[in-house]
C-alpha positions in Angstrom: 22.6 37.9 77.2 20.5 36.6 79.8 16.7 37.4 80.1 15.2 38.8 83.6 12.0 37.9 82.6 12.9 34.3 82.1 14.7 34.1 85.1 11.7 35.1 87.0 9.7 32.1 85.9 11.8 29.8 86.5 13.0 30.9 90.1 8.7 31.5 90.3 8.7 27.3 89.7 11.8 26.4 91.3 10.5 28.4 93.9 7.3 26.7 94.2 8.5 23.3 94.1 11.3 24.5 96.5 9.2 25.7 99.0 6.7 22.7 99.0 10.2 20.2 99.6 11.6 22.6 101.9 7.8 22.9 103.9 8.2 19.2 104.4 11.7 18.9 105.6 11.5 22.1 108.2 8.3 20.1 109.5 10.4 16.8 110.1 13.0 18.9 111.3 11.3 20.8 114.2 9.1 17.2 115.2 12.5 15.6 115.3 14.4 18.4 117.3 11.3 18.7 119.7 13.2 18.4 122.7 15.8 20.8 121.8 13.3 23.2 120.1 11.3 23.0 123.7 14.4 23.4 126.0 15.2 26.7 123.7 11.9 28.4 124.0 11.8 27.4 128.0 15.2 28.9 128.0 14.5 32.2 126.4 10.9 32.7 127.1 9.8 35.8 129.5 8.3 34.8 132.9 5.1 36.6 132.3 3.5 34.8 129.5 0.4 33.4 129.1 2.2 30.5 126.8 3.6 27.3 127.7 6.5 26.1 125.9 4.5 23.2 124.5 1.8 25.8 123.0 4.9 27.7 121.4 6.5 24.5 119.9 3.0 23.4 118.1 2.9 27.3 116.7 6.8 26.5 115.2 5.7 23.4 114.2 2.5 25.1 112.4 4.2 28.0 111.3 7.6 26.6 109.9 6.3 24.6 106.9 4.3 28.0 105.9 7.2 30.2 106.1 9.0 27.6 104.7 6.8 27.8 101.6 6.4 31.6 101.2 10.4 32.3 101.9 11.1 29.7 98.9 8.6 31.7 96.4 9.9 34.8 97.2 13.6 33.7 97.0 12.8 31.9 94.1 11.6 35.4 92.4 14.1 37.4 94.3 17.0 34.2 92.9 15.4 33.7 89.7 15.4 37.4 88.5 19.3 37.8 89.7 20.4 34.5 87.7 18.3 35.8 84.5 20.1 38.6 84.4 23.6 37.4 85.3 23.0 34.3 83.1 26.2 34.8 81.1 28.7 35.7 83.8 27.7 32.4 85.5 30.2 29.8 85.1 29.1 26.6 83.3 28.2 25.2 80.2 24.6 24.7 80.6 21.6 26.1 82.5 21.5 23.4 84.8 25.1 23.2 85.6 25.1 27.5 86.0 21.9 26.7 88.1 23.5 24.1 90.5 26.4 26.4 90.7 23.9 29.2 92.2 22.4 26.3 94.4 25.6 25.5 95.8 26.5 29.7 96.9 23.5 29.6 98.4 23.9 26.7 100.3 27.1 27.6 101.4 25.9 31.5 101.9 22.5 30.6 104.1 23.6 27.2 105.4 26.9 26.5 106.1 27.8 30.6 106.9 24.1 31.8 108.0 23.2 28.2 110.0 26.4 28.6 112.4 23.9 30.7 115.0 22.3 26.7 115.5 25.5 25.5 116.6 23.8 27.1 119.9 21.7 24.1 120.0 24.7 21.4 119.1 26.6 20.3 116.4 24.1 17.7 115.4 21.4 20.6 114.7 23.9 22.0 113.1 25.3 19.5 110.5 21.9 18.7 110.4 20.8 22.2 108.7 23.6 22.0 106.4 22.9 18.5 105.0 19.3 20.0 104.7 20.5 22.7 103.2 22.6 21.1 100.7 19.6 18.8 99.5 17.8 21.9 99.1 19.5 24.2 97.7 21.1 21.7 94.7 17.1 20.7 94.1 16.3 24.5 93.7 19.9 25.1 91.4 19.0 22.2 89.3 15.2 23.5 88.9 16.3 27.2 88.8 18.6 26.0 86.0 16.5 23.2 84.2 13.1 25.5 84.0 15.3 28.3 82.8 16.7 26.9 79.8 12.9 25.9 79.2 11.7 29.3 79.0 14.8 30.9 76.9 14.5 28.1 74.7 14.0 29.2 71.0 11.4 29.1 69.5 10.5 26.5 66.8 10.6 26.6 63.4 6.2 26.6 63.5 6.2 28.7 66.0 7.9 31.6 64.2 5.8 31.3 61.2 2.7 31.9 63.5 4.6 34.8 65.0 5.4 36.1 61.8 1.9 35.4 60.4 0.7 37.0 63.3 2.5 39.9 63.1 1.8 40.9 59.3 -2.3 40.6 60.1 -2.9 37.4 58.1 -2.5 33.7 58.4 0.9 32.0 59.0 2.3 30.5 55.8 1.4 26.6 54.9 
């Protein structure tokens, strides 16, 4: 049976390290799509606002690494919780392969199926998000997976003497 609590750390690490890649590629992102990022917010910004476009576009450019970050720690959790639990009905024959697997629905799920709004802004933004997307999401399955069967590894042979030493009040056995 799978293990929740497992899952949770290692969606909390995947997460983490998720985030921190996916902080630096929304940053490259937005400075390369400047020009289309500045045409959008021209294009749908009310005509009484003390903003310029330019002042909005260096508050996307600021602001999309940090939510960047904090959306991959919480979907890590959020993630990391679901796959501990399901851990046995996912397909695969390890926790790195079931963990890819994961990466892959939710690349497809928030990339290929949630990223079709951006084809607003092209087809280039678009296949751009999606080959972002895939990088991303198969780095988080593989970490999701890899940390997982880390933590739900058994424990050692030592490590079960202290337990059990522990347990009965005295030392562990020599």
């Amino acid at each position: 049976m799978g293990n929740t609590v497992d899952g949770v750390k290692a969606g909390l690490v995947a997460g983490i390290l998720y985030g921190i890649v996916l902080a630096i590629l929304s940053y490259f992102t937005v400075l390369s799509e400047k020009s289309t990022i500045i045409a959008a917010i021209t294009k749908n910004m009310p005509a009484n606002t003390s903003f310029t476009p330019e002042q909005l576009y260096g508050i996307a450019l600021i602001a999309a690494p940090v939510v960047a970050t904090i959306g991959g720690i919480i979907g890590g959790l959020i993630i990391g919780a679901v796959y501990g639990r399901l851990f046995e009905r996912i397909p695969g024959g390890s926790s790195t392969i079931k963990g890819i697997l994961v990466g892959i629905i939710l690349w497809l799920l928030i990339s290929v199926i949630g990223g079709a709004g951006n084809l607003q802004y092209g087809i280039g933004s678009y296949l751009s998000g999606i080959g972002v997307g895939l990088i991303s999401a198969l780095l988080f399955g593989f970490l999701l997976g890899y940390f997982y069967g880390r933590f739900s590894r058994p424990k050692g042979t030592s490590e079960l003497k202290e337990d059990i030493g522990a347990m009965k009040g005295g030392q562990a056995p020599p």
